[in-house]
BAFI-3210 file (N, C-alpha, C; in Angstrom, 3 decimals, decimal comma, padded with zeros to 6 digits):
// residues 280
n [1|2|3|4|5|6|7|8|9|10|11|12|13|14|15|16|17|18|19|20|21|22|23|24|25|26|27|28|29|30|31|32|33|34|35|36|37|38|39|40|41|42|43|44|45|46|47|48|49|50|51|52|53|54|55|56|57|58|59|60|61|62|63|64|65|66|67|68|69|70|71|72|73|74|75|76|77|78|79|80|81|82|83|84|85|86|87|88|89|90|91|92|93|94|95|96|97|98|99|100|101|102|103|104|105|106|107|108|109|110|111|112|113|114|115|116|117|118|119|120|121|122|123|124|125|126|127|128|129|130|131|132|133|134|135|136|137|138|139|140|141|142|143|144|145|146|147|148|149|150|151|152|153|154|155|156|157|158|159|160|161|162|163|164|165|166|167|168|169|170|171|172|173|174|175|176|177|178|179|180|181|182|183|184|185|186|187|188|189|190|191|192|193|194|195|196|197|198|199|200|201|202|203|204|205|206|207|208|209|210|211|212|213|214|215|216|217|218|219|220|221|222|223|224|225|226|227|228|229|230|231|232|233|234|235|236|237|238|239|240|241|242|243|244|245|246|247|248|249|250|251|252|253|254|255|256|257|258|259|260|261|262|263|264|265|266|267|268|269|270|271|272|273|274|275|276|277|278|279|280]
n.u [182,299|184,444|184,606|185,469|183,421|182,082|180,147|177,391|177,062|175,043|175,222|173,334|174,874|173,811|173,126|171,985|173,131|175,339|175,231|174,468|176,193|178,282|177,228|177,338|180,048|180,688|179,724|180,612|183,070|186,764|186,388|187,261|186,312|185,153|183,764|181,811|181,016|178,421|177,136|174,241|173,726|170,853|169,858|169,964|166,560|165,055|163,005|164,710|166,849|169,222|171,996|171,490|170,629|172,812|174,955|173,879|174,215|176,337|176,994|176,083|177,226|179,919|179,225|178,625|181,113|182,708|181,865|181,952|184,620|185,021|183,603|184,896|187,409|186,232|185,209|188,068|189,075|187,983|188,713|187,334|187,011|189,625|191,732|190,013|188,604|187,844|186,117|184,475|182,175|180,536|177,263|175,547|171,380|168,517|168,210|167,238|168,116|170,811|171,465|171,181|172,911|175,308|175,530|175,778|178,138|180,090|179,855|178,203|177,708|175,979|173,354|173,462|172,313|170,619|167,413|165,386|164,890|162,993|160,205|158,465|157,961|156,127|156,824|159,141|159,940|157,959|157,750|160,770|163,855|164,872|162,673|162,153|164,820|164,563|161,818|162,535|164,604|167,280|168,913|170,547|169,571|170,284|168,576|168,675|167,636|167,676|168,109|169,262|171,865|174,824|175,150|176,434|175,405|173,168|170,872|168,286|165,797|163,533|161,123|158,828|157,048|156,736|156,499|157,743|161,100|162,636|165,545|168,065|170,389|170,474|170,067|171,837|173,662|172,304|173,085|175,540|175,420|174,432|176,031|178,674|178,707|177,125|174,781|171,484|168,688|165,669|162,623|160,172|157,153|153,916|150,714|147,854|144,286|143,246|145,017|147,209|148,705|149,719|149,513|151,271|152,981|154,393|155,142|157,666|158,747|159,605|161,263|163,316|164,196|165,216|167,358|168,824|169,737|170,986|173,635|173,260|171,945|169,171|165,632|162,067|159,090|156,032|153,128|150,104|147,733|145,824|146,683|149,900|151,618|150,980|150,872|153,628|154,875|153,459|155,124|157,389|157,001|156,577|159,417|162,020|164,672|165,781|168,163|167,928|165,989|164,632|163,480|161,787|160,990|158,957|156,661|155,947|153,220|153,231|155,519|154,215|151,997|153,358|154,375|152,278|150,118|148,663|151,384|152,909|151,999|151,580|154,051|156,147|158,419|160,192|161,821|164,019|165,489|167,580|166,732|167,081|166,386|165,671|166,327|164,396]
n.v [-195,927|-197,680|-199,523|-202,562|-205,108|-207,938|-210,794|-213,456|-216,393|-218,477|-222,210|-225,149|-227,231|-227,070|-226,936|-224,368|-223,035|-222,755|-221,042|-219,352|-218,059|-217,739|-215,371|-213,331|-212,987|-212,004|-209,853|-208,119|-208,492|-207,642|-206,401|-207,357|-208,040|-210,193|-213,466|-215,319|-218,920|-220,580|-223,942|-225,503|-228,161|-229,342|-231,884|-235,344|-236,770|-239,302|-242,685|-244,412|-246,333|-244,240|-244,508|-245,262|-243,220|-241,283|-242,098|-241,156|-238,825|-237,996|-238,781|-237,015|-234,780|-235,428|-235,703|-232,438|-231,005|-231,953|-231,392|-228,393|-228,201|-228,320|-226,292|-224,215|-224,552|-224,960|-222,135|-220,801|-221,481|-219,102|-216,861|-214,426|-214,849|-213,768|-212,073|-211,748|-213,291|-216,325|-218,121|-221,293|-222,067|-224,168|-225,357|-226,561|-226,949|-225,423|-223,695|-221,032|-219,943|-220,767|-218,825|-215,931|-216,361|-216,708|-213,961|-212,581|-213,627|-212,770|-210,892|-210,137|-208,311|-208,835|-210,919|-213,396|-215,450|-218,121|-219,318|-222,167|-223,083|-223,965|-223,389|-220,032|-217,695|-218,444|-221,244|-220,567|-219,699|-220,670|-221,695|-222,302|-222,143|-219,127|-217,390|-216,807|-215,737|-213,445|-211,940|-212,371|-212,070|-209,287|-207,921|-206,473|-208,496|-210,718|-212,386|-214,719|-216,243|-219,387|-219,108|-217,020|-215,339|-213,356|-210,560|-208,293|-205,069|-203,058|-201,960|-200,131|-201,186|-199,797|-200,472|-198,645|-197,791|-195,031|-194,087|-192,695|-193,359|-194,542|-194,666|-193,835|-195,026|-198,102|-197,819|-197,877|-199,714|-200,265|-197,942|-197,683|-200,081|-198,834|-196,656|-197,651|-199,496|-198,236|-197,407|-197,461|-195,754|-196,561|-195,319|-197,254|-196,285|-197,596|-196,954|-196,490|-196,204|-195,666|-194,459|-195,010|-193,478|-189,451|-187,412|-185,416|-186,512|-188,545|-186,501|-185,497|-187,452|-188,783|-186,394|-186,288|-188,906|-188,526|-186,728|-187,991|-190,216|-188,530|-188,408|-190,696|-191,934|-191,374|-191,907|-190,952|-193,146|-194,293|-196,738|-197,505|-199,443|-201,259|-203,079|-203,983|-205,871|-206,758|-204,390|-204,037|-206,188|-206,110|-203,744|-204,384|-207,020|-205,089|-203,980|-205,361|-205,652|-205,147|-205,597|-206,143|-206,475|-203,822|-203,565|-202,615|-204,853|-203,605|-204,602|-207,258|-208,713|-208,076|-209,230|-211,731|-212,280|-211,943|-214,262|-216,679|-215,789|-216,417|-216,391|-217,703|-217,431|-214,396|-212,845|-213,675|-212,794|-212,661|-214,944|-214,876|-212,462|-211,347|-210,145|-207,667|-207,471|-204,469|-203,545|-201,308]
n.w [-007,167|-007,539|-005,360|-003,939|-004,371|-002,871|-004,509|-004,014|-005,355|-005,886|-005,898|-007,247|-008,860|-011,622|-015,227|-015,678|-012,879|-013,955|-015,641|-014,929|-013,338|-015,227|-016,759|-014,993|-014,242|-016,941|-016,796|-014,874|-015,792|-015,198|-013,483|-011,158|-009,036|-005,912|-005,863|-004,046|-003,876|-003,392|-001,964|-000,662|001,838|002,416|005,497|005,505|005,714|007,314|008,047|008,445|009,922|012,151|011,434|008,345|007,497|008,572|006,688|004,458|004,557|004,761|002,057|000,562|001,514|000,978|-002,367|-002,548|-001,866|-004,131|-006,441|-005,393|-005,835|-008,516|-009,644|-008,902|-010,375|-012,550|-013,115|-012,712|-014,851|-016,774|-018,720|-018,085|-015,489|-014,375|-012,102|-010,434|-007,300|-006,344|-004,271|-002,459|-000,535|001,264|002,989|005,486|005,524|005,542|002,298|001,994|004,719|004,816|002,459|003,739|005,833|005,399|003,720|005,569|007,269|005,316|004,097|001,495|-001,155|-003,539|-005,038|-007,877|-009,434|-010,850|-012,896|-012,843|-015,334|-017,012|-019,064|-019,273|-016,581|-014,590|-013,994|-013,912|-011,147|-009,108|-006,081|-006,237|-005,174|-006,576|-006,255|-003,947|-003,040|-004,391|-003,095|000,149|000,534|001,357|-000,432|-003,591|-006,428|-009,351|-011,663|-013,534|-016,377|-017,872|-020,871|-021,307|-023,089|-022,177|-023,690|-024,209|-022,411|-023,496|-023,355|-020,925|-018,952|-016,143|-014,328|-012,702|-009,972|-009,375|-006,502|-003,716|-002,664|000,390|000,235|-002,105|-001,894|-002,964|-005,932|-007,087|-007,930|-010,713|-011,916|-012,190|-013,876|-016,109|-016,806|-016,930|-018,577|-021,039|-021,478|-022,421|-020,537|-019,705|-017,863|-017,150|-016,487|-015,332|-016,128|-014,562|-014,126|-011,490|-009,232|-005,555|-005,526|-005,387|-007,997|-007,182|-005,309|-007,479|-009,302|-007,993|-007,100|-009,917|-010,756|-008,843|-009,777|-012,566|-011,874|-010,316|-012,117|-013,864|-015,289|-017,285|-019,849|-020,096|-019,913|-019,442|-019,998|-020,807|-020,046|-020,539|-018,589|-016,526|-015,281|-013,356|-014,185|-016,520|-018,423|-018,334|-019,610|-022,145|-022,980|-023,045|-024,935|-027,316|-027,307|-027,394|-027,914|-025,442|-023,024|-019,840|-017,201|-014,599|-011,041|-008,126|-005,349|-003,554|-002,509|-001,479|-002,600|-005,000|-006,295|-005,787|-007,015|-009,250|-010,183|-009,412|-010,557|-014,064|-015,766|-017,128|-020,009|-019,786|-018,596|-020,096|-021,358|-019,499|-019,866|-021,051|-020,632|-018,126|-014,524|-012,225|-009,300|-006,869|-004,021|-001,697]
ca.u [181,934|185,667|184,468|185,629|182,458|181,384|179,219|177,303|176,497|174,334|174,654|172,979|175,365|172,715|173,450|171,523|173,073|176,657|174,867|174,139|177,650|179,135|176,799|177,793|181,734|180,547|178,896|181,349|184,365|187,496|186,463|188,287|184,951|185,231|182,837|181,308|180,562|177,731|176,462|173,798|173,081|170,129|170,808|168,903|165,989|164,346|162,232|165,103|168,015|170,111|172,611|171,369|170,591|174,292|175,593|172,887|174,316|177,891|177,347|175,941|178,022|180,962|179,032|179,209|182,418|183,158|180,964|182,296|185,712|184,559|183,236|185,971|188,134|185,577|185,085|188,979|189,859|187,385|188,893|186,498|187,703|190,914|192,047|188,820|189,069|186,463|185,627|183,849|181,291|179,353|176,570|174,357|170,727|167,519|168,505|167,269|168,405|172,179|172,497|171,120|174,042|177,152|175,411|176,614|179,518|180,647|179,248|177,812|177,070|174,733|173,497|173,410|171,461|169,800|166,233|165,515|165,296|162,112|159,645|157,822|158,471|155,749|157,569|160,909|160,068|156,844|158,121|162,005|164,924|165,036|161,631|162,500|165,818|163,923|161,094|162,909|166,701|167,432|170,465|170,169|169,468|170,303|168,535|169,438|166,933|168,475|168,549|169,427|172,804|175,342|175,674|176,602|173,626|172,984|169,268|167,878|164,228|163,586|159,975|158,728|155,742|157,464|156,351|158,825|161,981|163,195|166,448|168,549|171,780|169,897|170,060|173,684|174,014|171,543|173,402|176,837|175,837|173,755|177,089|179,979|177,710|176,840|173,544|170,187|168,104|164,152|162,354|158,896|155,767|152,454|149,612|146,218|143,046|143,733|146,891|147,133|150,168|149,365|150,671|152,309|154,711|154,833|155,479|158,641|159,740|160,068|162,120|164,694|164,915|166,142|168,429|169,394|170,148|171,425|174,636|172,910|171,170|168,040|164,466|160,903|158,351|154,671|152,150|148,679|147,334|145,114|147,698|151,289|152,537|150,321|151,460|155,250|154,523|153,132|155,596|158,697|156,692|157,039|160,772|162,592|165,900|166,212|168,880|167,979|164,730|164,832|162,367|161,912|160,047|158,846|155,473|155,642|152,084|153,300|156,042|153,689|151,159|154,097|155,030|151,853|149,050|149,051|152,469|153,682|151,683|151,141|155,196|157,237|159,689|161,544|162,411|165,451|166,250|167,742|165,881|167,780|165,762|166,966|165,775|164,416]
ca.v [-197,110|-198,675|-200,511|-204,158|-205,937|-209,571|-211,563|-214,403|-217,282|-219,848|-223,280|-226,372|-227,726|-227,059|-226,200|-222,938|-222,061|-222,556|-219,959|-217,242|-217,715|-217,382|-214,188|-212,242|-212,972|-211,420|-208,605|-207,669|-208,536|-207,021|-205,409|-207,667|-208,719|-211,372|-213,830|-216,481|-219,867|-221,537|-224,526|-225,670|-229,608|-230,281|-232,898|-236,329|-237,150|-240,659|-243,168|-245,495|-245,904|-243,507|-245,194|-244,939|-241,765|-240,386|-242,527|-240,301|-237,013|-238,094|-238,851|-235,334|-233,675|-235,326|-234,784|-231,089|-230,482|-232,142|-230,209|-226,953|-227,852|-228,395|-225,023|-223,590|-225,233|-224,190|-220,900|-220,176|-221,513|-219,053|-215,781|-213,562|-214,612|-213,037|-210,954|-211,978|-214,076|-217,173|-218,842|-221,965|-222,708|-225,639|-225,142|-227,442|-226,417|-224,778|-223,042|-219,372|-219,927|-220,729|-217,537|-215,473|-216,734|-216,483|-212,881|-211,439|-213,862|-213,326|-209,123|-209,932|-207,099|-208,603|-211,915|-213,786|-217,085|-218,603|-219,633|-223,832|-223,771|-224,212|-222,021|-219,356|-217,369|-219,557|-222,541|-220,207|-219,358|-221,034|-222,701|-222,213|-220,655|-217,549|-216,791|-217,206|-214,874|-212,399|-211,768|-212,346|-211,371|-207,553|-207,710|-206,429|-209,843|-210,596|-213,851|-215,121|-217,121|-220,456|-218,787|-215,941|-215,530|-212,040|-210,343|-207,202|-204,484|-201,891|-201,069|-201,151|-200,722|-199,345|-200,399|-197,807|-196,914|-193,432|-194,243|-191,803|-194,289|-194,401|-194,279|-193,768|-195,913|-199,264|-197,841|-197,639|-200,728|-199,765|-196,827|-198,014|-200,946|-198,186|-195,833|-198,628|-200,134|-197,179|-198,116|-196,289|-196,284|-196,656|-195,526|-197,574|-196,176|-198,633|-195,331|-197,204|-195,456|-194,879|-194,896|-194,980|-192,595|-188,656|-186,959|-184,356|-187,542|-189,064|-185,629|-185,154|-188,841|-188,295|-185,254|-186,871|-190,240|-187,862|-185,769|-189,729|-190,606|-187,595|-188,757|-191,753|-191,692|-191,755|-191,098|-191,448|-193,797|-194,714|-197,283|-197,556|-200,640|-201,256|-204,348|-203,726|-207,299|-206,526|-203,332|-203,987|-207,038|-205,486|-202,666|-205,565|-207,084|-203,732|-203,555|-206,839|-205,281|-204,766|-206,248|-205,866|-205,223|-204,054|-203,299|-202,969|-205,257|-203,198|-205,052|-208,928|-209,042|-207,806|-210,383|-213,413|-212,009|-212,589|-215,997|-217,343|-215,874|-217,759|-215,779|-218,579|-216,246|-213,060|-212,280|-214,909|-212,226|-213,115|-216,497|-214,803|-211,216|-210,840|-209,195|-206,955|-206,580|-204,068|-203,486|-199,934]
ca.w [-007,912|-007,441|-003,960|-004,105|-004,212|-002,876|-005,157|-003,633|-006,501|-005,353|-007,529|-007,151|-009,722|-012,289|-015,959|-015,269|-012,439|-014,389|-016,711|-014,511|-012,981|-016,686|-017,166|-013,856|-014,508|-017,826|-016,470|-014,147|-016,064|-015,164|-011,984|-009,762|-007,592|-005,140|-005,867|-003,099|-004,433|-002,305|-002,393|000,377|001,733|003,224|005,633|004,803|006,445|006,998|008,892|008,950|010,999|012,528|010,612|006,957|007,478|008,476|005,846|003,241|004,599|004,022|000,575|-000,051|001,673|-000,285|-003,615|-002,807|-001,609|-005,002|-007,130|-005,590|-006,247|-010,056|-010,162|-009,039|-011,307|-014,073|-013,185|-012,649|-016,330|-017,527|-019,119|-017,481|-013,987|-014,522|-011,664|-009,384|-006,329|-006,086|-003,265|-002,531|000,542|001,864|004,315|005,892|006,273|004,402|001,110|002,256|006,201|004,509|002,214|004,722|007,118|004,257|003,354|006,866|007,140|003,727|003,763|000,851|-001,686|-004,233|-005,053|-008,864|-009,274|-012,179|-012,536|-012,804|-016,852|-017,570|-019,936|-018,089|-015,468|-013,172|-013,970|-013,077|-009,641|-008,433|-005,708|-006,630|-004,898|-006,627|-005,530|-001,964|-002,833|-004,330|-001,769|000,878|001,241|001,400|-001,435|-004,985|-006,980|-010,153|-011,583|-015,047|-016,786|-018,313|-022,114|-021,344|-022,875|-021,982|-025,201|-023,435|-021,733|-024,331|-022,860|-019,418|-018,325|-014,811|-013,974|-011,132|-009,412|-008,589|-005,187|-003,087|-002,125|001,558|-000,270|-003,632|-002,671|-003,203|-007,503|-007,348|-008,778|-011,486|-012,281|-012,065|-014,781|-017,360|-017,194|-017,199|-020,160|-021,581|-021,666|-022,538|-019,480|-019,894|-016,493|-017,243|-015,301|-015,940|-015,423|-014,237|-014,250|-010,692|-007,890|-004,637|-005,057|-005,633|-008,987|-006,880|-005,239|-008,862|-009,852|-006,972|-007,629|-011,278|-010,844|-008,508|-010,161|-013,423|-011,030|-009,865|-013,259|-015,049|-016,221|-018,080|-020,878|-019,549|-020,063|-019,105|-020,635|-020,166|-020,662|-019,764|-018,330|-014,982|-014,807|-013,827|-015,049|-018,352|-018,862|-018,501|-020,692|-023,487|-023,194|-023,384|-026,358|-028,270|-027,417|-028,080|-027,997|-023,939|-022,430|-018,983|-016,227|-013,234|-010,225|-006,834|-005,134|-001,820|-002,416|-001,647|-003,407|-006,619|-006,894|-005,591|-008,260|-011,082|-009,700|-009,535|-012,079|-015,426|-015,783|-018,586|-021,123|-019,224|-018,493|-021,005|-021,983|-018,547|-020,182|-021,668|-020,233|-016,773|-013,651|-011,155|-007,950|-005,625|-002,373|-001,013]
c.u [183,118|185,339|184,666|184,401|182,912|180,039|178,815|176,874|176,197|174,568|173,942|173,815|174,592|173,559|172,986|172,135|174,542|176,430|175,031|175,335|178,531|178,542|176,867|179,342|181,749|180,641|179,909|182,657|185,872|187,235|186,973|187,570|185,705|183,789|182,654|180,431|179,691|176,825|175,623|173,026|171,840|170,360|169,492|168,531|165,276|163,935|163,151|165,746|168,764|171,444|173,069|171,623|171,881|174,863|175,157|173,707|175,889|178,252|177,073|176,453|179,618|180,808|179,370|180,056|183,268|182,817|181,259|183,884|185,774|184,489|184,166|186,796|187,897|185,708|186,590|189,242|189,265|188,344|188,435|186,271|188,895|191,134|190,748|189,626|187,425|187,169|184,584|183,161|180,394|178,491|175,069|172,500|169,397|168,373|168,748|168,093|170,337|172,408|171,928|172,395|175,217|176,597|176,109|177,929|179,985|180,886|179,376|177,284|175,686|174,936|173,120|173,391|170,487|168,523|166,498|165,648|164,563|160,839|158,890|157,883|157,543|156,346|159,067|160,780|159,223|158,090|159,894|162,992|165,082|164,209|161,896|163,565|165,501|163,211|161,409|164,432|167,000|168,945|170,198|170,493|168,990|169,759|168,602|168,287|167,786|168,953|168,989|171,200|174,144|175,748|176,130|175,113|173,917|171,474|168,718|166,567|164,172|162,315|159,479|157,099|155,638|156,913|157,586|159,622|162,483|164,812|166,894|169,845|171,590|170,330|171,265|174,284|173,552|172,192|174,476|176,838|175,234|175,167|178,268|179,514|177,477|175,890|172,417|169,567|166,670|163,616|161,246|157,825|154,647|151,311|148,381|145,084|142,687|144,729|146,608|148,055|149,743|150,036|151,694|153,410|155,182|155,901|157,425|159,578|160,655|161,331|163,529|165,041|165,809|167,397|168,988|170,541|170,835|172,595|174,349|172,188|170,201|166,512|163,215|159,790|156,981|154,168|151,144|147,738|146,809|146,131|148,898|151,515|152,117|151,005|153,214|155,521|154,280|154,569|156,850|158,111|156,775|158,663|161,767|164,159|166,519|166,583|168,440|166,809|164,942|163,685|162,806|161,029|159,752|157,731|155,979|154,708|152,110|153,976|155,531|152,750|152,001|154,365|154,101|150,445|149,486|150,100|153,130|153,286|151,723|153,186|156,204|158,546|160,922|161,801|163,933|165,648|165,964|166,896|166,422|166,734|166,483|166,021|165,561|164,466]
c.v [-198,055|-199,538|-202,100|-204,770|-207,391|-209,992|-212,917|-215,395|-219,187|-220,710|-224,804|-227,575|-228,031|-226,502|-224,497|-222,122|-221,899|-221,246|-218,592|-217,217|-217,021|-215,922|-212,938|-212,450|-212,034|-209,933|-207,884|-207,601|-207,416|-205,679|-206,178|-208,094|-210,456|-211,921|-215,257|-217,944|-220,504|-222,897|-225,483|-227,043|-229,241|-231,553|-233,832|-236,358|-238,787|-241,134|-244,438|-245,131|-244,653|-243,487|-245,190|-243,399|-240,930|-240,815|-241,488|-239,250|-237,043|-238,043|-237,545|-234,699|-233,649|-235,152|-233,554|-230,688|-230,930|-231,363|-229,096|-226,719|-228,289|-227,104|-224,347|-223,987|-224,592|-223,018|-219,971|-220,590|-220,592|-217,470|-214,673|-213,402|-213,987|-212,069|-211,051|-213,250|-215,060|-217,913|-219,830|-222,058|-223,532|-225,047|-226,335|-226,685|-226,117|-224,223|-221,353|-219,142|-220,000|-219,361|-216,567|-215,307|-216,222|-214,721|-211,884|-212,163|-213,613|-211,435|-209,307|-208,544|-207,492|-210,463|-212,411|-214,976|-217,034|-219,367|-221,539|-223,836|-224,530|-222,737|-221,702|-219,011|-217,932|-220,423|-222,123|-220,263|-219,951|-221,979|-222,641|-221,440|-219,195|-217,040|-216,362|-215,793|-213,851|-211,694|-211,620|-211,637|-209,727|-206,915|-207,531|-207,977|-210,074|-212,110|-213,859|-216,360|-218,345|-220,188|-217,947|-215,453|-213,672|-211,593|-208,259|-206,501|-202,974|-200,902|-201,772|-200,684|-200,885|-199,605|-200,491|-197,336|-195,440|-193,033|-193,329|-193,129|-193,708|-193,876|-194,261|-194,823|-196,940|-199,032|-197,662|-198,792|-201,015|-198,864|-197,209|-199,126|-200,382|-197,134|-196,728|-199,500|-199,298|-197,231|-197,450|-197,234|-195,692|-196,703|-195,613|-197,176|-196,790|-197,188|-196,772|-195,934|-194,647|-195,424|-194,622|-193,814|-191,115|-188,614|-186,372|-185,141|-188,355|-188,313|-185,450|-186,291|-188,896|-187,763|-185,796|-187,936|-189,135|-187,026|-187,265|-189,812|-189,821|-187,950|-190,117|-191,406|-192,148|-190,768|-192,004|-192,427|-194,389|-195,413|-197,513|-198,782|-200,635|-202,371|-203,869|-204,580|-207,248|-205,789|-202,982|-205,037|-206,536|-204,591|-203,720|-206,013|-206,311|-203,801|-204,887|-206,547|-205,186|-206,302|-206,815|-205,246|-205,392|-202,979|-203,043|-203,643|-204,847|-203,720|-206,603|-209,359|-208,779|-209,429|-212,254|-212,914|-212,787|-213,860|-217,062|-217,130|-216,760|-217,069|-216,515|-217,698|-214,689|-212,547|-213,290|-213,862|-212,491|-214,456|-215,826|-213,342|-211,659|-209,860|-209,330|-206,357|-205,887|-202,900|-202,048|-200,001]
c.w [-008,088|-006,458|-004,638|-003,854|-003,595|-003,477|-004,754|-005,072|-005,740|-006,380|-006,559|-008,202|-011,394|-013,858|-016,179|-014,138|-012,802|-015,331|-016,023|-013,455|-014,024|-016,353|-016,101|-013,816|-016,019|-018,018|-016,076|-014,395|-016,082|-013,960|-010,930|-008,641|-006,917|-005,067|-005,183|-003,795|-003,471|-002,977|-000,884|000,599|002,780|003,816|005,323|006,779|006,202|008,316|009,203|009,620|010,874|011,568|008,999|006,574|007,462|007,189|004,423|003,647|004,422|002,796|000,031|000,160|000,504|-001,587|-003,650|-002,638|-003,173|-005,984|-006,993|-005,988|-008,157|-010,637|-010,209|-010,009|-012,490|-014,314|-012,866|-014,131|-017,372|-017,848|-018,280|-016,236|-013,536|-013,168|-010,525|-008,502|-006,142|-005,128|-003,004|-000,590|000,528|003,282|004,108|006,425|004,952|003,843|001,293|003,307|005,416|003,566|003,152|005,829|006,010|003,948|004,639|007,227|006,319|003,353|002,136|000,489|-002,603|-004,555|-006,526|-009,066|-010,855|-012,112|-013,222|-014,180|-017,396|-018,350|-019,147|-017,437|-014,335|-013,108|-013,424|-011,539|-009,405|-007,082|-005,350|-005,280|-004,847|-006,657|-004,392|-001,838|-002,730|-003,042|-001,013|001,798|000,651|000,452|-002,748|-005,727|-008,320|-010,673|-013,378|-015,642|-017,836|-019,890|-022,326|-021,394|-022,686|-023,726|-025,294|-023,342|-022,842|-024,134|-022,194|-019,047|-016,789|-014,540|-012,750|-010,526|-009,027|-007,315|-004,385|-002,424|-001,008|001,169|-001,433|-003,436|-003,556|-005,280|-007,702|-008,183|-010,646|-012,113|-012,713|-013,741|-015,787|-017,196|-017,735|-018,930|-021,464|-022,287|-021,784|-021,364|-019,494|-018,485|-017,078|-016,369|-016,370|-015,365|-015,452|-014,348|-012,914|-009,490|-006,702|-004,326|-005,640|-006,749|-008,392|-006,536|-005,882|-009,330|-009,282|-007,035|-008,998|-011,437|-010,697|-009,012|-011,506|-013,203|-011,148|-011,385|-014,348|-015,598|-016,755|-018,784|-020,625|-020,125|-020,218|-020,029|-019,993|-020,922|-020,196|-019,841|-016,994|-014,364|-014,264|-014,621|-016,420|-018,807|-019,125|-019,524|-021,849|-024,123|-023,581|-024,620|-027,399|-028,635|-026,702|-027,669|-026,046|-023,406|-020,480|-018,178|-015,027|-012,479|-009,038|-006,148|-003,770|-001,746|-002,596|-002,407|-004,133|-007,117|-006,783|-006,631|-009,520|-010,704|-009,300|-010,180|-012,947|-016,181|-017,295|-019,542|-020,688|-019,229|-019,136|-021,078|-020,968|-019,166|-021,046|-021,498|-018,541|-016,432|-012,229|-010,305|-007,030|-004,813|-001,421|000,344]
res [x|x|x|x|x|x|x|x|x|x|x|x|x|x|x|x|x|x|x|x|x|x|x|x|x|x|x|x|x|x|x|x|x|x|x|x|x|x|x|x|x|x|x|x|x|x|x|x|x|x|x|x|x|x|x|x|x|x|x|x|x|x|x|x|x|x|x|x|x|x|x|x|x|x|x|x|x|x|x|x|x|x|x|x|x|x|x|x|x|x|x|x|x|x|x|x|x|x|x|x|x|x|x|x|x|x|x|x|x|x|x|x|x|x|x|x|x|x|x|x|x|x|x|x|x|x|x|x|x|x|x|x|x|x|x|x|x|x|x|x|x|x|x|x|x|x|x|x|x|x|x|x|x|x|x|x|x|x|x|x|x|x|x|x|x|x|x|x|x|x|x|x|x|x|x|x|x|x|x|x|x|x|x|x|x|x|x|x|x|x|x|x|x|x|x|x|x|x|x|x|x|x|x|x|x|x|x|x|x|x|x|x|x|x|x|x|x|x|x|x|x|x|x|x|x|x|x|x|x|x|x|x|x|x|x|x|x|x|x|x|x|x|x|x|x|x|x|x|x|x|x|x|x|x|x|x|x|x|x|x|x|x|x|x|x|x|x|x|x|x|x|x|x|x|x|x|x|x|x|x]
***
C-alpha cells in the first residue's frame, strides 16, 4: 500500500471541480501521490470561415493553458500538496477520448472529478462527464459532489450484490482508505424477493469479501427492497453519518438506471457523500 500512485483530476475550471481536487489532496494527504491536472479543449466548430474558426480554438486553447497554470498555482499553495508532485495537461479533443489517452500516457491509477453542482444526482450526471467516467473508463473513480466537504472518512458503505468478483485487487483501494482511516466498513447487500445469483455464491462471496476485509472493521448489513437504488437509499436515509459509498458498477444498466430514473428524490443522499466506483 506504499506504491506511488498517479491521480488523474479532470477540471473544467469549475468551482466543483476545484472541490473535488481540494477533497482528494485531502484524502490522500501526505502520501506523496502524483497528481495529473487535465484539462480538455474541444476544438471550435462553425459554419464560418476557416479563419474565425482557428482564431476560436486559439482563444481556448490559451484560456486553458491559463487556467491550468492557475490551478497549479492554487493547488501548490495548498498545505495538503506538500510533498506531492502536480502536473498540468492540455488535450485537444472529446472529454472521454482525452482521459482515456493521459490514463495510458500518464499510467494512471485512479481518477477524482467532481459532479456539475447541481441538486440531485440526475441533474449530477445526466448527461455530464462523470457519467461518461464512471460507465465507461476501467479506473477506480472517485466523484465528489459539489457540497460535499472532506471532514475526514470515519464510515464506509460497500454496496454488493455478492456476485462472485473476477478479482479482489480492484478493492485495494477500498481497503487501503477503511484501514489508513480507520474506518468502520458497512458491506450493504439490497435482498429482493428474488436473485439471479444462488445463496450458495452469495454464501462463498460473503465469506471471502470478510477474509478480504478482515483487518478492517468490518461487517455485514442487509436491507430488503425489490429496488437496489431504493434499498441503498433508504438504508443511507437511516444512517446520516457515512462518509463514504462505494460500488461496483459491472452492470452499465444499474448505473444508467441511477442517472436517469427520477433519481432527484429516489438517491439525493449523493448530493453530499462521495462515490468510489471500482472496476471488477
Amino acid at each position: 500500500m506504499n506504491d506511488l500512485r498517479t491521480i488523474l483530476l479532470p477540471t473544467d475550471f469549475s468551482e466543483s471541480a476545484r472541490n473535488a481536487m481540494l477533497y482528494g489532496l485531502q484524502l490522500y494527504k501526505g502520501r506523496g501521490y502524483n497528481f495529473v491536472v487535465l484539462n480538455s479543449v474541444e476544438p471550435a466548430t462553425s459554419s464560418s470561415s476557416a479563419g474565425m474558426i482557428m482564431n476560436m480554438s486559439e482563444i481556448l486553447a490559451k484560456d486553458s493553458l491559463e487556467g491550468l497554470e492557475k490551478e497549479k498555482d492554487w493547488i501548490s499553495s495548498l498545505p495538503e500538496a506538500e510533498g506531492c508532485k502536480i502536473e498540468t495537461v492540455q488535450m485537444f479533443g472529446e472529454f472521454l477520448g482525452c482521459v482515456n489517452h493521459i490514463i495510458k500516457d500518464k499510467s494512471i491509477d485512479m481518477v477524482i472529478m467532481g459532479t456539475t453542482g447541481a441538486s440531485g444526482l440526475k441533474e449530477f450526471f445526466v448527461g455530464s462527464n462523470a457519467a461518461s467516467v464512471i460507465l465507461e473508463v476501467t479506473l477506480p473513480t472517485l466523484t465528489v459532489p459539489f457540497n460535499a466537504k472532506f471532514t475526514g472518512i470515519q464510515k464506509i458503505v460497500f454496496a454488493t450484490d455478492f456476485k462472485p468478483l473476477k478479482s479482489w485487487s480492484h478493492l485495494l483501494f477500498l481497503k487501503e482508505i477503511a484501514l489508513i482511516r480507520k474506518a468502520s466498513l458497512s458491506i450493504l447487500h439490497v435482498q429482493k424477493s428474488s436473485s439471479k445469483i444462488s445463496d450458495a455464491d452469495k454464501k462463498v462471496s460473503k465469506e471471502r469479501m470478510l477474509n478480504y476485509f478482515e483487518d478492517c472493521n468490518c461487517e455485514i448489513k442487509y436491507c430488503e427492497n425489490d429496488d437496489t437504488v431504493e434499498g441503498i437509499q433508504d438504508y443511507m436515509r437511516q444512517n446520516k453519518d457515512v462518509n463514504l459509498i462505494t460500488m461496483v458498477p459491472r452492470k452499465k444498466n444499474f448505473f444508467e438506471k441511477i442517472f436517469t430514473k427520477s433519481v432527484a428524490k429516489k438517491v439525493a443522499y449523493h448530493s453530499v457523500i462521495p462515490m468510489l466506483t471500482l472496476q471488477d
